[in-house]
C-alpha positions in Angstrom: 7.8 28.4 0.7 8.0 24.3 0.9 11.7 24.8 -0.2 13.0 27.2 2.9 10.8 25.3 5.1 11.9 21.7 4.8 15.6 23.2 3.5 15.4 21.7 0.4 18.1 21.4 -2.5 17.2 23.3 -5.2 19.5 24.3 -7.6 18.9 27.8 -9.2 19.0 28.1 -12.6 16.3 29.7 -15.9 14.0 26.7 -14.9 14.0 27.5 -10.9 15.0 31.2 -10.8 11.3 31.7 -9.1 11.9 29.6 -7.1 15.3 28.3 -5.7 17.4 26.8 -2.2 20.8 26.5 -3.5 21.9 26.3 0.2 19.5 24.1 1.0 21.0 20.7 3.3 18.1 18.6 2.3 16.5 15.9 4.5 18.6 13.6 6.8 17.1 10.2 5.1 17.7 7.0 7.0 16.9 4.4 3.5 16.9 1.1 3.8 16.5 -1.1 0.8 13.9 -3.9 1.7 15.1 -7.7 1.2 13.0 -8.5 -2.1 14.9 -5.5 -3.6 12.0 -3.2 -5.3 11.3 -1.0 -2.9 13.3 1.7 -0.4 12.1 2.3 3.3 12.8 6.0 4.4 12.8 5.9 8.2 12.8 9.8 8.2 9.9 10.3 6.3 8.0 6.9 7.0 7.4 6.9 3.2 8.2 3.5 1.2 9.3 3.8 -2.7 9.7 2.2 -5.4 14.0 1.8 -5.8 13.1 2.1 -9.7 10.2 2.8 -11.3 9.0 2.9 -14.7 11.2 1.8 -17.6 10.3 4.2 -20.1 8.8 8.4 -19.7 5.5 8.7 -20.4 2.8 11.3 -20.2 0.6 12.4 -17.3 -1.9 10.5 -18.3 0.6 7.5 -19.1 1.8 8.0 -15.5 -1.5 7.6 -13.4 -2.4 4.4 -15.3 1.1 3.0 -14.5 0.1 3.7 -10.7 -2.9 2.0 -11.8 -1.1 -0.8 -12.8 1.1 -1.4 -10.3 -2.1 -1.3 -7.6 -3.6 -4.2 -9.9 -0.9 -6.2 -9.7 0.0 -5.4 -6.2 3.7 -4.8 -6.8 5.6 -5.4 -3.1 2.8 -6.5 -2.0 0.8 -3.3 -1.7 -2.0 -2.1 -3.6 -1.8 1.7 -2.4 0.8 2.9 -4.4 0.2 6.8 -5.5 2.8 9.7 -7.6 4.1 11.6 -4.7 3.4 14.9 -3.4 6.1 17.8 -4.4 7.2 17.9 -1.1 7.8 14.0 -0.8 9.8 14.2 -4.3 12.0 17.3 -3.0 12.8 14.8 0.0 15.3 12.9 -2.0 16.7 15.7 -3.7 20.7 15.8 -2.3 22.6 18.8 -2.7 25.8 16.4 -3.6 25.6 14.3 -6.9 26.2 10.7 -7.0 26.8 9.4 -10.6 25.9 12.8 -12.2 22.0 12.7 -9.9 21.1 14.5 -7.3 19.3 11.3 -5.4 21.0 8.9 -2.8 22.7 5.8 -5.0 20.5 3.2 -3.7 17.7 4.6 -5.9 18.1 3.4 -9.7 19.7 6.2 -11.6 17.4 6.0 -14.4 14.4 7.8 -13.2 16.3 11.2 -13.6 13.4 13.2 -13.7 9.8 12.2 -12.6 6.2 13.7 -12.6 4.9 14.6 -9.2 0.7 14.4 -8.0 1.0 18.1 -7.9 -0.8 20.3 -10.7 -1.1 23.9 -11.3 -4.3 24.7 -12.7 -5.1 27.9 -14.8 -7.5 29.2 -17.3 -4.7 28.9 -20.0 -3.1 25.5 -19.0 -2.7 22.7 -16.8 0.5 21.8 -15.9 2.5 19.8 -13.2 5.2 19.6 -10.9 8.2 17.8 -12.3 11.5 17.3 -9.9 14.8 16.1 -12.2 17.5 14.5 -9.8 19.4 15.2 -12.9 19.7 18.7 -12.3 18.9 19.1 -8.5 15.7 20.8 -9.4 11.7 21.0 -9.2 10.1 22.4 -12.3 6.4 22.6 -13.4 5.5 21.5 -17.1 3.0 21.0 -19.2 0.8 17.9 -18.4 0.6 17.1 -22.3 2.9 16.9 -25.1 5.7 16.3 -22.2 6.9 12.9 -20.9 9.0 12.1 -18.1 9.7 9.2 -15.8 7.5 8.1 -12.6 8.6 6.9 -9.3 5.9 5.8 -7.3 5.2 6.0 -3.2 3.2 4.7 -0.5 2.4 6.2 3.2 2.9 4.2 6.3 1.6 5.3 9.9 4.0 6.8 12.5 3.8 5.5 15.8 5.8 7.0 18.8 9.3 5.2 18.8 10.7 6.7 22.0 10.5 5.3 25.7 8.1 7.6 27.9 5.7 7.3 30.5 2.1 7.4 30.8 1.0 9.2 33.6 -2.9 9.3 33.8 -5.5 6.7 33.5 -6.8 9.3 30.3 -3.7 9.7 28.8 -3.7 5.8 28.1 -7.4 5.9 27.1 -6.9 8.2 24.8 -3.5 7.1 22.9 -5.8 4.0 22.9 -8.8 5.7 21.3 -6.9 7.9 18.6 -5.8 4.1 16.9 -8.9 2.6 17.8 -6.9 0.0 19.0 -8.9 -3.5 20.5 -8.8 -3.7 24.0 -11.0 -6.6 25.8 -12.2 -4.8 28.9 -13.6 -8.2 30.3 -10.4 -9.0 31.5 -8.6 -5.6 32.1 -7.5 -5.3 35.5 -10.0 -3.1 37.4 -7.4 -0.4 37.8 -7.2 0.5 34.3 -9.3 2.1 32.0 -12.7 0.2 31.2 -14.7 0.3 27.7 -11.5 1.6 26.3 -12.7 0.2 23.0 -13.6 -3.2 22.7 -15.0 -2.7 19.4 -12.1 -1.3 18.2 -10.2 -2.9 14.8 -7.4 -1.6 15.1 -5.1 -1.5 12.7 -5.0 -2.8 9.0 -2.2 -4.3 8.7 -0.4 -5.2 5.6 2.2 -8.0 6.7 5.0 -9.7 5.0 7.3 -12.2 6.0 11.2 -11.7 5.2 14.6 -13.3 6.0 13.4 -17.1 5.7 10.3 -16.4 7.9 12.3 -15.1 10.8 11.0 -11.8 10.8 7.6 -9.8 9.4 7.8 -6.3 8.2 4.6 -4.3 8.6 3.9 -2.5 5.2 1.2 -0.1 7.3 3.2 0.8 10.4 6.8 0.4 8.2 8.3 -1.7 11.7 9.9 -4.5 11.0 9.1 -7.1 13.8 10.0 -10.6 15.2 8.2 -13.3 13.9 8.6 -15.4 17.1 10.6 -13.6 19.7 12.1 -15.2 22.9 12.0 -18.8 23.6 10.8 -17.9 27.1 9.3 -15.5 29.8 11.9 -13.6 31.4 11.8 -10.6 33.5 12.4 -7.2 32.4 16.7 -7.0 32.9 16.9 -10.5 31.1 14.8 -8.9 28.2 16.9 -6.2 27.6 19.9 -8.7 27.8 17.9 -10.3 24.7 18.3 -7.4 22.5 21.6 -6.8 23.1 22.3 -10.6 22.4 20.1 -10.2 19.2 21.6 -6.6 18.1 25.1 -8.4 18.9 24.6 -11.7 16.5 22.9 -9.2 14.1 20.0 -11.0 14.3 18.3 -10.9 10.5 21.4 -8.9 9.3 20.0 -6.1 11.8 21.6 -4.4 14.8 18.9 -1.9 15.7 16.8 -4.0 17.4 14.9 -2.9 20.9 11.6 -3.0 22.8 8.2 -1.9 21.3 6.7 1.2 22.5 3.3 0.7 24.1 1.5 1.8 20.8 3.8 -0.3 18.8 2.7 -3.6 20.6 -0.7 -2.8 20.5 -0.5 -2.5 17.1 -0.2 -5.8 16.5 -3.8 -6.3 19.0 -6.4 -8.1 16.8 -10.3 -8.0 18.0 -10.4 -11.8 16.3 -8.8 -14.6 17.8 -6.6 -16.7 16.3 -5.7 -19.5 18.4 -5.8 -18.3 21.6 -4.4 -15.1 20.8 -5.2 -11.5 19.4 -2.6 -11.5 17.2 -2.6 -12.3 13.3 -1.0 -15.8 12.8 1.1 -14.2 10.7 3.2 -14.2 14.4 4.5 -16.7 16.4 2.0 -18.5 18.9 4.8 -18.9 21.9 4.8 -15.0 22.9 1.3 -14.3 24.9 2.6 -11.7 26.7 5.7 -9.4 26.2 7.6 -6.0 27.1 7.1 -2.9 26.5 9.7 -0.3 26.7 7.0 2.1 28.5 6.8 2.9 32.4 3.7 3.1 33.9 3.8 6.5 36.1 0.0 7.1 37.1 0.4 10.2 39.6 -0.9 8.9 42.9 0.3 5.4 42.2 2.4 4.3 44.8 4.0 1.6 42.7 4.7 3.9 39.6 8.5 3.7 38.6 8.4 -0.1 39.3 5.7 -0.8 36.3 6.3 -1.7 33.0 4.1 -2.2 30.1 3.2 -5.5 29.2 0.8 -6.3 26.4 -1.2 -9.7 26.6 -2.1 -10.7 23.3 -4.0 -13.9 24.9 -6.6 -11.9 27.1 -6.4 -8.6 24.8 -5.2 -6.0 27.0 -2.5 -4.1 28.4 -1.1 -3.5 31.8 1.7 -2.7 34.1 3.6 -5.3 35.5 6.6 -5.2 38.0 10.2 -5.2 36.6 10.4 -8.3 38.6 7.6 -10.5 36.7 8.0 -12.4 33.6 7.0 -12.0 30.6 8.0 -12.9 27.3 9.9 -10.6 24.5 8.9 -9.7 20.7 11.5 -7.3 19.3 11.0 -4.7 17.3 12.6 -2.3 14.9 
């Protein structure tokens, strides 16, 4: 049962009495409401929302062609916005109440109740799943002849956030392959993997610039990213001076700030070139090359644990590089 599994908050009453987790924690969200104000980032699930949603209830029927309509009109700046699954809906659910709901405050409070994508089909009736933050419940209900509110979502890919090591030439090639990530074997350095995928496209990206230009949140990956990054090549110690300096000035209002993991930087990889670089112009032109947070530990390597990362955007590859070399530093969070 979705409820004991992801220890969801759901209060027991005539409603629920099926189906019930009064002791139920709920999830450890991480929100973060996005600068233009509509929509809430959840770092835990990776799922953006609307902070609203619609104005008045409506019908099922009502409720997909709001979706509809906000697709059409690209609210945010996306045009993949869906009704979320049950479990997605349960993930906001908080056992503690915060002005009479059972949702974090930094949602609106008026969407006390909202229809889910979820339906329950039988021979007698169709009905859906309904969650109301105003009670701390899910519910299902008929998908006529009953209105509620709708909340809408959108899904963002996960990449790997944490430092680690990469310790085979097929361990690379494949983290490479699984994103189908762009990498220009004519200029990969003959140690590394060749015809990784040079007609890969990578990513598609959805990017939108924040804070005055200074930095571009990523409405496919949910990162949040530099728009320039260091004035400068520097070597790796200087680099992770930078971020301390940028997490210490609260650079963009942020203090999270660190290196890109090696799938994160590739990301941003672009078969195209724009300029001089494979990297949408979206991005600063000065940063060719930067850091990684990744070592490069290739058993048999007699240099592994002195090799970092370092993805070139200008020759559209990655490599390791010496802690000692220069390169330049695009931060990420």
């Amino acid at each position: 049962m979705l409820l004991k599994q992801f220890d969801f908050y759901c209060k027991e009453t005539n409603l629920s009495k099926q189906w019930n987790n009064p002791q139920g924690e709920g999830l450890a969200n991480e929100f973060e409401l996005q600068p233009d104000s509509t929509v809430v980032f959840d770092r835990t699930t990776n799922l953006i929302w609307q902070k609203g949603g619609s104005s008045r209830v409506m019908d099922f029927a009502d409720a997909e062609k709001y979706i509809r309509g906000l697709n059409v009109e690209k609210f945010a700046g996306f045009s993949d916005w869906r009704l979320p699954t049950l479990e997605e809906t349960m993930s906001l659910v908080e056992p503690k109440r915060f002005d009479n709901r059972h949702i974090d405050p930094i949602f609106d409070q008026t969407q006390e109740q909202i229809w889910t994508a979820d339906q329950k089909k039988s021979a007698s009736s169709n009905t859906a799943w309904v969650v109301s933050f105003r009670d701390g419940l899910c519910a299902d209900d008929m998908l006529v002849n009953n209105i509620y509110y709708v909340r809408a979502v959108r899904s963002t890919i996960s990449l790997r956030r944490h430092k680690r090591g990469f310790h085979s030439k097929n361990e690379l090639r494949t983290m490479l392959e699984k994103y189908s990530f762009f990498y220009c074997e004519e200029y990969a350095p003959y140690e590394y993997p060749r015809r990784c995928d040079p007609q890969g496209k990578g990513l598609s990206h959805n990017f939108i610039k924040q804070r005055n230009g200074k930095i571009v949140f990523d409405g496919t990956t949910g990162l949040m990213w530099q728009e320039a990054g260091s004035d400068s090549v520097m070597i790796l110690a200087d680099a992770e001076r930078y971020i301390r300096e940028l997490n210490r000035h609260r650079f963009a209002g942020y203090y999270d700030w660190r290196l890109p993991t090696l799938e994160e930087a590739m990301s941003l990889m672009e078969p195209n070139n724009h300029n001089g670089l494979h990297i949408d112009p979206v991005f600063g032109e000065q940063q060719q090359d930067i850091w990684t947070v990744d070592t490069l530990n290739f058993l048999g390597d007699p240099f592994s644990g002195w090799l970092w990362w370092v993805v070139s955007y200008k020759f559209g590859y990655c490599s390791g590089s010496f802690f000692y070399n220069a390169a330049s530093v695009r931060a990420v969070r």
